[in-house]
C-alpha positions in Angstrom: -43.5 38.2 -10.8 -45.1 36.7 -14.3 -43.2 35.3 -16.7 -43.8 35.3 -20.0 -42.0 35.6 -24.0 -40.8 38.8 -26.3 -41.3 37.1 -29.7 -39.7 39.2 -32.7 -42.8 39.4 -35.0 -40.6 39.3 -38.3 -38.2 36.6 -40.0 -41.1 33.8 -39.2 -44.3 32.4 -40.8 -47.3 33.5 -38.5 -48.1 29.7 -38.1 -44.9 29.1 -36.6 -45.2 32.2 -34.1 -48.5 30.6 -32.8 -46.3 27.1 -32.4 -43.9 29.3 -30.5 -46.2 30.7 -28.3 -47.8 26.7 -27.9 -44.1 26.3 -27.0 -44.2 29.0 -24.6 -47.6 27.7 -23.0 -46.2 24.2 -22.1 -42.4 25.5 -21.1 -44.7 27.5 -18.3 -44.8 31.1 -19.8 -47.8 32.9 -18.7 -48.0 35.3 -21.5 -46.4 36.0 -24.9 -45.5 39.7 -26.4 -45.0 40.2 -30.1 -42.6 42.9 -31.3 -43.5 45.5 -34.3 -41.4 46.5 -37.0 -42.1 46.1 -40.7 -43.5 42.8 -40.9 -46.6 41.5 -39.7 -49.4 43.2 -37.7 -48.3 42.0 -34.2 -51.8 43.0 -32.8 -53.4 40.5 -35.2 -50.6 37.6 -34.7 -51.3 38.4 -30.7 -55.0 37.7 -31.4 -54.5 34.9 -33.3 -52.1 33.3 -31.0 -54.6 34.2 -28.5 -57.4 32.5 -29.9 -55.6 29.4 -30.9 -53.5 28.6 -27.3 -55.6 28.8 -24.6 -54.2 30.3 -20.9 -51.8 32.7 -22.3 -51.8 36.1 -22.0 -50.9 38.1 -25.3 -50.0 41.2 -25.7 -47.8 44.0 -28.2 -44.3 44.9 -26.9 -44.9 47.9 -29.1 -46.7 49.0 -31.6 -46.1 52.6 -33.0 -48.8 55.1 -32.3 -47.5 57.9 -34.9 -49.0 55.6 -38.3 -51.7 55.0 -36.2 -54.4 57.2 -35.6 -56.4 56.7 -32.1 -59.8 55.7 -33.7 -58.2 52.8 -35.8 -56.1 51.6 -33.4 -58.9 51.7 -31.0 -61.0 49.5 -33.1 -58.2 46.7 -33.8 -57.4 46.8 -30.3 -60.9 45.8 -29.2 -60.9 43.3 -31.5 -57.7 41.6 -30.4 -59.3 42.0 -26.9 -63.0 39.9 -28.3 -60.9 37.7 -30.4 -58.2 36.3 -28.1 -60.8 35.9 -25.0 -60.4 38.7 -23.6 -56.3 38.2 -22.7 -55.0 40.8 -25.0 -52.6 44.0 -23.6 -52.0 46.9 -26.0 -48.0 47.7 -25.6 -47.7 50.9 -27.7 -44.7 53.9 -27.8 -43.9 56.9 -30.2 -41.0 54.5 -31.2 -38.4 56.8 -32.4 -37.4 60.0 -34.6 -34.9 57.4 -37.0 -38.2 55.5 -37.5 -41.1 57.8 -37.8 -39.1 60.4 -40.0 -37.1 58.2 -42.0 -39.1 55.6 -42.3 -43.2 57.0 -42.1 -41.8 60.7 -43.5 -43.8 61.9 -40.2 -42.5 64.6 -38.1 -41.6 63.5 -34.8 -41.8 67.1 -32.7 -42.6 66.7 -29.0 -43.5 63.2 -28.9 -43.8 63.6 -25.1 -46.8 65.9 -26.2 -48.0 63.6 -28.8 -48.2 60.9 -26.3 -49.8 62.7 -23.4 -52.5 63.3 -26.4 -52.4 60.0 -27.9 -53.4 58.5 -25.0 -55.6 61.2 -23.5 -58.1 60.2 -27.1 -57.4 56.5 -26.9 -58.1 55.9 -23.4 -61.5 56.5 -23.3 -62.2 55.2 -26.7 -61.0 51.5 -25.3 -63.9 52.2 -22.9 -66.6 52.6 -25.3 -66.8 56.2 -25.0 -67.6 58.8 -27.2 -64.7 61.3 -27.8 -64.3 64.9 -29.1 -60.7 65.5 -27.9 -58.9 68.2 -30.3 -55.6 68.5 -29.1 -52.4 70.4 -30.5 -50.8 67.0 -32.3 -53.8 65.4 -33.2 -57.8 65.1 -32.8 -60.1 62.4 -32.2 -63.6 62.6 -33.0 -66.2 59.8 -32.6 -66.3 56.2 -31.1 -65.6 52.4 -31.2 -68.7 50.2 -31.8 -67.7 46.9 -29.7 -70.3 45.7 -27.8 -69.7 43.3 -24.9 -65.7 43.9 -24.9 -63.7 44.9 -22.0 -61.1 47.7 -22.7 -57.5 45.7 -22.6 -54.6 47.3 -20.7 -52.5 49.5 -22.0 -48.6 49.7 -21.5 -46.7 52.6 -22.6 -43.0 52.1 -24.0 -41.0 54.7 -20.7 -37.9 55.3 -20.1 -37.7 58.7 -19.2 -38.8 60.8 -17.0 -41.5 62.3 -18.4 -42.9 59.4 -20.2 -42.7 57.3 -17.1 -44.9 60.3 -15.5 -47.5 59.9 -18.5 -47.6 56.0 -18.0 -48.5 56.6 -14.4 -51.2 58.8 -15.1 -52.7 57.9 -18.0 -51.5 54.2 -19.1 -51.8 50.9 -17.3 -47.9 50.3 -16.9 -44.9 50.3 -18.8 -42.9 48.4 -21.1 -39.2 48.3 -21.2 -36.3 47.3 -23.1 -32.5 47.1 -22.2 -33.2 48.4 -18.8 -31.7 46.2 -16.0 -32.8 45.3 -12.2 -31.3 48.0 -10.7 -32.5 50.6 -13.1 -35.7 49.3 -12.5 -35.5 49.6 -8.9 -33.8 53.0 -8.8 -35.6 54.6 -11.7 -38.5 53.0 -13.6 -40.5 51.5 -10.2 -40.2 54.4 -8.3 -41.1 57.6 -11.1 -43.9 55.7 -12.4 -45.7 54.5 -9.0 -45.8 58.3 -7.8 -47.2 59.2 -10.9 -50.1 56.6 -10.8 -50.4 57.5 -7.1 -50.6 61.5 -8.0 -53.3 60.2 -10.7 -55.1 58.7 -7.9 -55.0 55.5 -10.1 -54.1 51.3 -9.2 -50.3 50.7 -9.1 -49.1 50.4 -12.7 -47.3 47.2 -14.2 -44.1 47.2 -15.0 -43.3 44.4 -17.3 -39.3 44.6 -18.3 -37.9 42.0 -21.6 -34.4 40.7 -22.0 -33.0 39.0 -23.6 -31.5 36.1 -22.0 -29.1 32.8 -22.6 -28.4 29.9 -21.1 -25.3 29.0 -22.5 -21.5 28.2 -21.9 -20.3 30.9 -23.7 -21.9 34.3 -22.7 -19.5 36.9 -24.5 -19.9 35.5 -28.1 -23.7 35.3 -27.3 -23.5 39.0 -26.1 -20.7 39.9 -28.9 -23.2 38.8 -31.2 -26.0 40.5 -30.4 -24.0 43.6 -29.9 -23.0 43.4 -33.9 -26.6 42.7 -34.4 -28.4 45.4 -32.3 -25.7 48.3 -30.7 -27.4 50.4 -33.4 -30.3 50.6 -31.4 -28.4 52.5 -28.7 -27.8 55.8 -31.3 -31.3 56.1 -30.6 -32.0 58.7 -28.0 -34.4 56.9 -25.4 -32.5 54.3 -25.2 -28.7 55.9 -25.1 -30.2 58.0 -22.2 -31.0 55.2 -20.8 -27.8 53.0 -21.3 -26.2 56.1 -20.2 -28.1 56.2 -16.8 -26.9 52.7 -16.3 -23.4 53.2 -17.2 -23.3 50.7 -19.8 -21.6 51.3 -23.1 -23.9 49.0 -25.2 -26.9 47.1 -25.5 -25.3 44.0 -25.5 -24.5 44.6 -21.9 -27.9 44.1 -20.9 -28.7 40.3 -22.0 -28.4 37.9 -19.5 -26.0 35.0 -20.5 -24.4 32.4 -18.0 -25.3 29.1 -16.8 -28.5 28.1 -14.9 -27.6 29.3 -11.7 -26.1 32.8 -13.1 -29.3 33.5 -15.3 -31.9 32.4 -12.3 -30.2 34.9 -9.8 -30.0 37.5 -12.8 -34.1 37.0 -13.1 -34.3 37.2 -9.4 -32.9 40.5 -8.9 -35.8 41.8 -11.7 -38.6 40.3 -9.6 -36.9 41.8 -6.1 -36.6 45.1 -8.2 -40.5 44.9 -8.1 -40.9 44.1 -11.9 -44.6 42.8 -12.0 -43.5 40.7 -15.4 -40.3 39.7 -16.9 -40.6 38.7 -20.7 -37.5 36.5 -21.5 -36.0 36.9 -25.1 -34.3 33.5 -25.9 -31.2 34.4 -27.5 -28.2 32.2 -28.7 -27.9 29.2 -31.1 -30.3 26.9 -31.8 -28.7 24.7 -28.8 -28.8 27.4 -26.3 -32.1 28.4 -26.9 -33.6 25.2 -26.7 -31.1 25.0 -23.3 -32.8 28.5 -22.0 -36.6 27.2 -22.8 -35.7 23.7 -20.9 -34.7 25.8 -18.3 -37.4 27.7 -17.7 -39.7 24.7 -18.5 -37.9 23.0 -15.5 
């Protein structure tokens, strides 16, 4: 199992996320994942990052694909891909209906559909095909000029069911959040490696972030990221998912102990058959300078 970083693209100059993927780099991190929100373009900071620190892996943990319409993303993907070197993996995901309604005024019917379609248009356009796909939620007609790039992979933001059987078949893996080992090994690994299998396609990655704390004191860290992020389990995806765990929040899903308690935690992710793990550094400033030395040693 890889290991790499989930960086939260906002809150932070850009220069100072490419000096914490550097960090990254020499604490032993194979890869770095940028998160997108409303601040800047991860897929550009991930290029950047890529360019500038060489022998890491860099990659979008996700970007939306509603505001995005398959041609343009297309075309920045390949350039992340030429810029960075050719390390660059598009994470993408309908994101939810809170966002894309409230946010994009976008409707957010059947994004299972949308998503099937999304990537059944994007897919080929990564390869330097031309498409003419006209589809029920969207169509796609034309292609990306980008000569002498290889088309990056793509992981697709499942938890579900249904989305973990579109991964399998159309994507290159999946992406998770607030999922633990054992959901992993019960329910992500499992619905997604048939699918792929079905598809007649490689086995799929499955790269799963936490977030994760060494530190003396694991329910304030976990307390605290409860009053900072439980709102994210009102959204649907991810309640369903809590709810298939049997947790009651997402703070229940970081991993916060000492040394020895966080390296078993991290174990039972790669024994789950997780191909990745990105590790979230949570904390104070002491603890996550204690969770980087960690990993570093």
């Amino acid at each position: 199992m890889k290991l790499g970083v989930y960086l939260h693209s906002g809150g932070a100059s850009v220069d100072s996320l490419v000096g914490h993927v550097r960090d990254a780099k020499a604490a032993g991190f194979e890869s770095a994942f940028f998160s997108q929100l409303t601040s800047w373009d991860s897929i550009t900071v991930a290029a950047l990052a890529g360019r500038e620190v060489l022998g890491i892996d860099v990659g979008t943990a996700v970007v939306q694909t509603y505001p995005r319409h398959p041609l343009a993303l297309a075309g920045q993907a390949l350039t992340a891909q030429s810029v960075s070197g050719n390390t660059f993996t598009l994470g993408l995901g309908p994101s939810h209906r809170e966002i894309v309604e409230g946010a994009f005024g976008l409707s957010y019917d059947r994004p299972a559909r949308h998503v099937r379609e999304y990537l059944s248009a994007l897919m080929p356009l990564l390869r330097g095909e031309t498409v003419e796909y006209r589809g029920e939620t969207l169509s796609a007609v034309g292609q990306v000029d980008a000569p002498g790039v290889a088309a990056p992979p793509v992981l697709l933001s499942a938890l579900g069911p249904m989305m973990l059987r579109i991964a399998g078949e159309l994507a290159d893996g999946t992406v998770t959040v607030w999922t633990g080992a054992q959901a992993i090994s019960e329910h992500i690994v499992p619905r997604i490696t048939e699918a792929a299998r079905a598809a007649g396609r490689p086995s799929p990655r499955v790269v799963a972030s936490a977030m994760v704390a060494v530190t003396d004191d694991p329910e304030r860290v976990r307390g605290e990221i409860g009053e900072r992020f439980g709102f994210a389990g009102s959204f649907a995806s991810y309640g369903s998912m809590l709810e298939r765990q049997g947790l009651s929040g997402v703070h229940e899903t970081v991993i916060a102990g000492d040394e020895r308690t966080v390296e078993k935690s991290i174990a039972q992710y790669a024994d789950a058959g997780t191909t990745e793990f990105l590790v979230s550094p949570v904390g104070d400033a002491q603890e996550r300078a204690r969770t980087l030395d960690f990993f570093r040693r």
